[in-house]
N, C-alpha and C positions, 0 to 999 in steps of 0.2 A: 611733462610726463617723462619719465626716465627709461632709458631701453631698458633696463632690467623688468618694469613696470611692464612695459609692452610685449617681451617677451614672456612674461606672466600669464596675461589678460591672451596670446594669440595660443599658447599650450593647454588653457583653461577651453577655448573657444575648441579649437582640435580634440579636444576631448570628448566636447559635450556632441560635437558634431559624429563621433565616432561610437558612442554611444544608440544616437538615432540611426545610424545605418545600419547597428549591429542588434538592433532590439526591436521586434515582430511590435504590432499594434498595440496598441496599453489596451487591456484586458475589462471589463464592466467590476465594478465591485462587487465583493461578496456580498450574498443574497440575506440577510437579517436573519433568516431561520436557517440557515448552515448548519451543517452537524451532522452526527449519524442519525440516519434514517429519514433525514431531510431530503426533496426534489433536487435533482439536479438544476443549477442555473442555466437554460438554455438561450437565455438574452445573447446576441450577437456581441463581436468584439467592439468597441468603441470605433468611429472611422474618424480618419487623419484626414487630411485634407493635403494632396500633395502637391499641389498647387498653390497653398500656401506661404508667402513670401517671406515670413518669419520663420518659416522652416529652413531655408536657406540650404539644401541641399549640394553638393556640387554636379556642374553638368552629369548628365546621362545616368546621376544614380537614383536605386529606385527603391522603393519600401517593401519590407517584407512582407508576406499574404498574413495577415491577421488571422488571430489562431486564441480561443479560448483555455486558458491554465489549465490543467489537470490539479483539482483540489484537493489536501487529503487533509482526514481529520483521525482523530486519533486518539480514543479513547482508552483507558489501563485500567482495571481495578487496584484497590488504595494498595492490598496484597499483588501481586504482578501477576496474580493467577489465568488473568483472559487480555487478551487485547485487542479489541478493534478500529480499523484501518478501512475510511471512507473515502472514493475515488470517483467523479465524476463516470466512470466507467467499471468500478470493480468493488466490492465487498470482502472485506478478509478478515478473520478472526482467527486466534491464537491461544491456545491451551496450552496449561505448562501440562508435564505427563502426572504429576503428582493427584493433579486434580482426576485427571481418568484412570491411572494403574497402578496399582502398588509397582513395588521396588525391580526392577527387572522382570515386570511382566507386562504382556501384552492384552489382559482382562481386564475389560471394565467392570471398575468400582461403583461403590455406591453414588456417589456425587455425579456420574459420567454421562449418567441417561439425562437428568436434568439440564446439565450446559448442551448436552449434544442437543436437545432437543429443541430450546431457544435458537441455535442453528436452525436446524433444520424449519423452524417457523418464520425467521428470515429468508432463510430461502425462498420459501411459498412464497412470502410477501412479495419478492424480486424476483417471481417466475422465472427463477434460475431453470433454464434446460441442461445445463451442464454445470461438475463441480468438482472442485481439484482439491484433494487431499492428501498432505505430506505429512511425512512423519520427519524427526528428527531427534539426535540421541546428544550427550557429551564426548568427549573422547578417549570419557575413564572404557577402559577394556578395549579389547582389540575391532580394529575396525568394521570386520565381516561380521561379526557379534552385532555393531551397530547399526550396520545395513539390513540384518536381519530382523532384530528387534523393531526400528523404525519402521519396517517394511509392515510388518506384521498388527504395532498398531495404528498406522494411517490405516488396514483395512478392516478392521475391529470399529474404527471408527467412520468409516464408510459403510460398513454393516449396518449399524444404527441409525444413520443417513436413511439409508433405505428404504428402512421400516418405515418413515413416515413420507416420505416423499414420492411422488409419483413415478413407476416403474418407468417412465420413460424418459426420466435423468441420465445423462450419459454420465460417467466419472474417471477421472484421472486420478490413479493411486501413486507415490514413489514412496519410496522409500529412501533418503538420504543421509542416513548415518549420522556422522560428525562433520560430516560437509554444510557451509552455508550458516557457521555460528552468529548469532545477535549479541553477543557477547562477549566474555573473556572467560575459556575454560580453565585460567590458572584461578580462580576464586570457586566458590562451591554456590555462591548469589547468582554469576553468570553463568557456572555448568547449568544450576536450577532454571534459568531463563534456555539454553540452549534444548535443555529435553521438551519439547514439545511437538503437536502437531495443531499443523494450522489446514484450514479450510477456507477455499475463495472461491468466489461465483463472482459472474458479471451483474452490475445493476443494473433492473428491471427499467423500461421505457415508462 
């Protein structure tokens, strides 16, 4: 065996070794029925064995506390009009503005009651007590315009929330302008993606 060889095979071995100190418990695999709307996996993390003499740790080092991923799944209609975003912990859906308001306005449209409303039937599902709805604009026109406008329909759309959910929903409304884009506002595909508002609750036990 040639030192270069060895010097290989001991940089390879300091790696992998650096990897195990630096990386929490391996995680249970994902559950077959994953998805939106799917249970949460509450199976425990996998356990190590640190005592294990294959593991070959160096003196006094220890393993990290084992800790279950945070999953997310991620659904888009074929049009980019909605999107929903599943988290072991949290529920979030996405409206472009087109779908709820005409053109610089804060009135919901005819389409608006219906998506709002599949929300809001989620939510029941996930006996959300609380629910956080933003608004957000492009950064065609002047800022304060889009703080305004944003503002105006995340609460148009918390309105409608309302209607069907039970009055003792607590809610977070902002309003965020052109702050916080998902996209690129030099195209008019990602100002369209940046006008939206979104709505998230935590998921249900």
């Amino acid at each position: 065996m040639t030192t270069r060889t060895t010097a290989r095979r001991s940089v390879t071995a300091l790696a992998s070794l650096a990897l195990i100190l630096t990386t929490p418990a391996l995680t249970a695999p994902a559950r077959a029925d994953s998805g939106p709307g799917a249970p949460a996996d509450t199976r425990p993390p996998l356990k190590i064995d640190a005592d294990d003499p294959d593991l070959r740790m160096p003196e006094g080092a220890k393993l990290a506390a084992g800790r279950v991923l945070d999953i997310k799944s991620v659904v888009e209609t074929d049009d980019g009009d909605e999107r929903r975003e599943d988290t072991n912990t949290k529920v979030s859906f996405a409206l472009q503005a087109e779908v709820l308001f005409g053109k610089d306005s804060s009135k919901l449209g005819s389409e608006a009651n219906a998506r709002i409303q599949q929300i809001a039937d989620e939510a029941e599902r996930q006996d959300a007590k609380s629910v956080r709805v933003f608004g957000f604009t492009d950064n065609l026109g002047s800022a304060a315009h889009g703080l305004e406008l944003s503002r105006k329909r995340a609460d148009a759309v918390q309105q409608r929330l309302a209607d069907s959910l039970d009055s003792s929903v607590a809610y977070q409304i902002r309003g965020y302008g052109e702050q916080y884009p998902i996209a690129d506002n030099a195209t008019e595909e990602g100002r369209k993606k940046n006008r939206r508002v979104e709505v998230s609750f935590p998921r249900g036990s």
